[in-house]
C-alpha positions in Angstrom: -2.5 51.2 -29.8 1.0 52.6 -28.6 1.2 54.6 -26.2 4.6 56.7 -25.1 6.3 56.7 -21.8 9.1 59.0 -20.9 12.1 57.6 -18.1 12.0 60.2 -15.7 14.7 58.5 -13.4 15.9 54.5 -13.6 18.3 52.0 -11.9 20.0 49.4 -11.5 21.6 46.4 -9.7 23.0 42.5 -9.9 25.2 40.4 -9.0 26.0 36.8 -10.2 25.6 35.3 -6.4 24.2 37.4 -4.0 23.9 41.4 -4.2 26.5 42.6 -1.2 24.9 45.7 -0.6 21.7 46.8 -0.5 21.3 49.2 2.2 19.0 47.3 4.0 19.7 48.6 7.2 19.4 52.7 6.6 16.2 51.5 4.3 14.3 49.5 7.0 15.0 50.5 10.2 12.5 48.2 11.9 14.9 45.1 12.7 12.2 42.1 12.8 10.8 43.4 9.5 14.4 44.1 7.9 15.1 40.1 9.1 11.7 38.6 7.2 12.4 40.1 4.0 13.1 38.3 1.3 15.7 38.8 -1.7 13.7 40.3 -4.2 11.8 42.7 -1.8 15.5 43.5 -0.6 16.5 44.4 -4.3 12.7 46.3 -4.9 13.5 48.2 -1.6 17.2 49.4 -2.6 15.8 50.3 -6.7 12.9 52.5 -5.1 15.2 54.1 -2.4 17.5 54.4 -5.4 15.3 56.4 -7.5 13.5 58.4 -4.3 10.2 57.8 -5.0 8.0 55.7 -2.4 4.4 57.0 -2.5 3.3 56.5 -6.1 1.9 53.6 -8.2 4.3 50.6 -8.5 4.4 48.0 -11.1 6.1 44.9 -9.8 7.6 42.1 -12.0 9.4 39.0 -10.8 9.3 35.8 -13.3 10.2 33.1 -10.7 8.4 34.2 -7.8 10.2 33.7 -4.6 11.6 30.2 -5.7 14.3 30.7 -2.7 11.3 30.8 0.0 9.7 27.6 -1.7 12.8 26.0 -2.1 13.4 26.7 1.9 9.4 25.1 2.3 10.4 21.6 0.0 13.8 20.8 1.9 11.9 21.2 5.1 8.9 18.8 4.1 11.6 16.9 2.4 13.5 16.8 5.6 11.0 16.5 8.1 12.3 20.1 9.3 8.9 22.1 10.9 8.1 24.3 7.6 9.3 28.0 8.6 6.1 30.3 9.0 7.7 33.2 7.6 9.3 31.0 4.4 5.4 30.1 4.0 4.0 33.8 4.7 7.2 35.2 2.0 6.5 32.0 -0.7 3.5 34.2 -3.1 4.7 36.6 -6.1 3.3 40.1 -4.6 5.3 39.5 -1.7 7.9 42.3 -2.5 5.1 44.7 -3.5 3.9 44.2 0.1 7.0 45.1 1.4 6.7 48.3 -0.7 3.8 49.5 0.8 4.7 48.4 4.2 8.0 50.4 4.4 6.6 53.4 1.9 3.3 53.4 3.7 2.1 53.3 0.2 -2.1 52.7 0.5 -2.4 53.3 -2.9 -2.4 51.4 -6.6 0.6 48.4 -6.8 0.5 45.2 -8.7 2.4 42.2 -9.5 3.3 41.0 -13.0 4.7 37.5 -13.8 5.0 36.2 -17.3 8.0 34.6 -17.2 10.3 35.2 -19.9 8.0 38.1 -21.5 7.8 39.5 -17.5 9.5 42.7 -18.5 7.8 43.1 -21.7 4.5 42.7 -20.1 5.8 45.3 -16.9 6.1 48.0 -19.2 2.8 47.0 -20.9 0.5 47.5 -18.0 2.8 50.6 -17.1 2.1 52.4 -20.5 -1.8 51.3 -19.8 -1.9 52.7 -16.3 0.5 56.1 -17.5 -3.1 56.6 -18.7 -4.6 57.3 -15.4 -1.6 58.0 -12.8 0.8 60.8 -13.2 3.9 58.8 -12.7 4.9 54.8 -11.7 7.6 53.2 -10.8 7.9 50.0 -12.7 10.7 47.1 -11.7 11.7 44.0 -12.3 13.5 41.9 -10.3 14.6 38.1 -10.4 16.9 36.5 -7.2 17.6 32.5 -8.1 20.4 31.8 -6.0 19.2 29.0 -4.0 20.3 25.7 -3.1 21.3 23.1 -6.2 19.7 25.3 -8.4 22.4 24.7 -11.0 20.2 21.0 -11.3 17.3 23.0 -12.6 19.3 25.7 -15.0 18.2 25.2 -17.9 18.5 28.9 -19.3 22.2 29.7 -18.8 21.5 31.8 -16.0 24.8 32.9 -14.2 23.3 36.2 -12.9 21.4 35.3 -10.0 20.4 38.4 -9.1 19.5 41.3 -10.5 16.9 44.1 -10.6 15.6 47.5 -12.9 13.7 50.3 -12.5 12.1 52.8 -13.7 10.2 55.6 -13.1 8.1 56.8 -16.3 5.6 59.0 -17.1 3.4 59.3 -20.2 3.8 61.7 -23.4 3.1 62.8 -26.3 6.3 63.3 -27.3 8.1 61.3 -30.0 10.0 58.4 -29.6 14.0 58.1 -29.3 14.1 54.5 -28.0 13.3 51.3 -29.8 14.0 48.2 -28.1 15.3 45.6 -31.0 15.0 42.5 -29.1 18.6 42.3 -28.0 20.0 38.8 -26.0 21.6 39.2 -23.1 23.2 35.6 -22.7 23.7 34.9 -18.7 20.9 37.0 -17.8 16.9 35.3 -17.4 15.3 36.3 -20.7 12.7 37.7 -18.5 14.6 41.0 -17.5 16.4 41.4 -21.4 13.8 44.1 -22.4 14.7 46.4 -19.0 18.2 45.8 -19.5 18.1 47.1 -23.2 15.9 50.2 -21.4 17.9 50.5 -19.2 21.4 50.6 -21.7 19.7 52.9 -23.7 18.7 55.2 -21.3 22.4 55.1 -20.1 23.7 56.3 -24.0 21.3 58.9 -24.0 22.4 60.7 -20.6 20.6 64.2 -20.4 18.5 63.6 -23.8 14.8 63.2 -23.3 14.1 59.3 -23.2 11.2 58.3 -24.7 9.8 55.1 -25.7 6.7 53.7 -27.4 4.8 50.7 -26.0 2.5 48.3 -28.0 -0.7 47.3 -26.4 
């Protein structure tokens, strides 16, 4: 079955340490919720202010989960430091879909997708599925990996630590003018490579329709 989406609006953002800006302030005005948040619901926050579009179904994707939160939980046990409560509230995959429907006082249809390396892939999968029943989605995919010795657990070549896409689609019946061809994007987690490629592609078309076909 294949099923066509059309790119309505997209973004982008990374860095190879730490994103500098991410406008958390003007985005969540609410200081003791601003301070819980954690870097990926940061980056999912700044992507959906990016694009301007809060109150509508949101697929989420993240391969690692928040690893940094975790992290923080190990060292603590590890240390005999008291385990923070909001490290252990902030340590599950949906947590930066909650954060989206917290600050977008969005009640309605979000979900998390991890797959790790196919995590993209598989966010624009269940995308083009519900493009079925939703007029638009926003669909992202995020990864933040920048915590302590994690070069001891590299093993993928990652130097971009953080880094986060989105897109909002829609379905149609219109033709294709995208094919994604499987491109590497060396430095990056393999589990963002398919959003990047979107993403590039979407850039070299400019004001031409953007259309691509999903496999289910």
């Amino acid at each position: 079955m294949q099923i066509n989406l059309e790119i309505v609006q997209y973004a982008h953002i990374e860095d190879a340490q730490k994103i500098a800006n991410l406008n958390e302030k003007s985005i969540v005005t609410d200081m003791m919720l601003r301070r819980r948040l954690t870097r990926n619901a940061r980056i999912a926050l700044y992507l959906t202010d990016q694009i301007g579009s809060w109150d509508i179904p949101i697929v989420i994707g993240n391969a690692y989960g928040e690893v940094n939160e975790t992290f923080e939980i190990l060292r603590a046990i590890a240390t005999g430091e008291t385990v923070s409560p909001t490290a252990f509230q902030n340590s599950v995959h949906n947590t930066p879909a909650s954060y989206l429907s917290i600050v977008g006082k969005n009640k309605g249809y979000i979900t998390t997708v991890s797959d790790l390396y196919e995590t993209a892939r598989s966010v624009l999968r269940v995308g083009a599925v519900k493009s079925l029943t939703y007029e638009k989605l926003l669909l992202i995919v995020s990864d933040s990996i920048d915590f302590e010795r994690v070069d001891e657990l590299n093993r993928c070549g990652v130097n971009i630590m953080e880094c986060g896409v989105a897109f909002l689609v829609r379905q149609t019946e219109k033709q294709a003018t995208i094919t994604l061809t499987q491109k590497s994007y060396p430095g990056y987690s393999p589990s963002v490579w398919p959003m990047l490629e979107l993403f590039e592609h979407a850039m070299e078309l400019g004001e031409e329709e953007k259309i691509i076909a999903i496999e289910i």
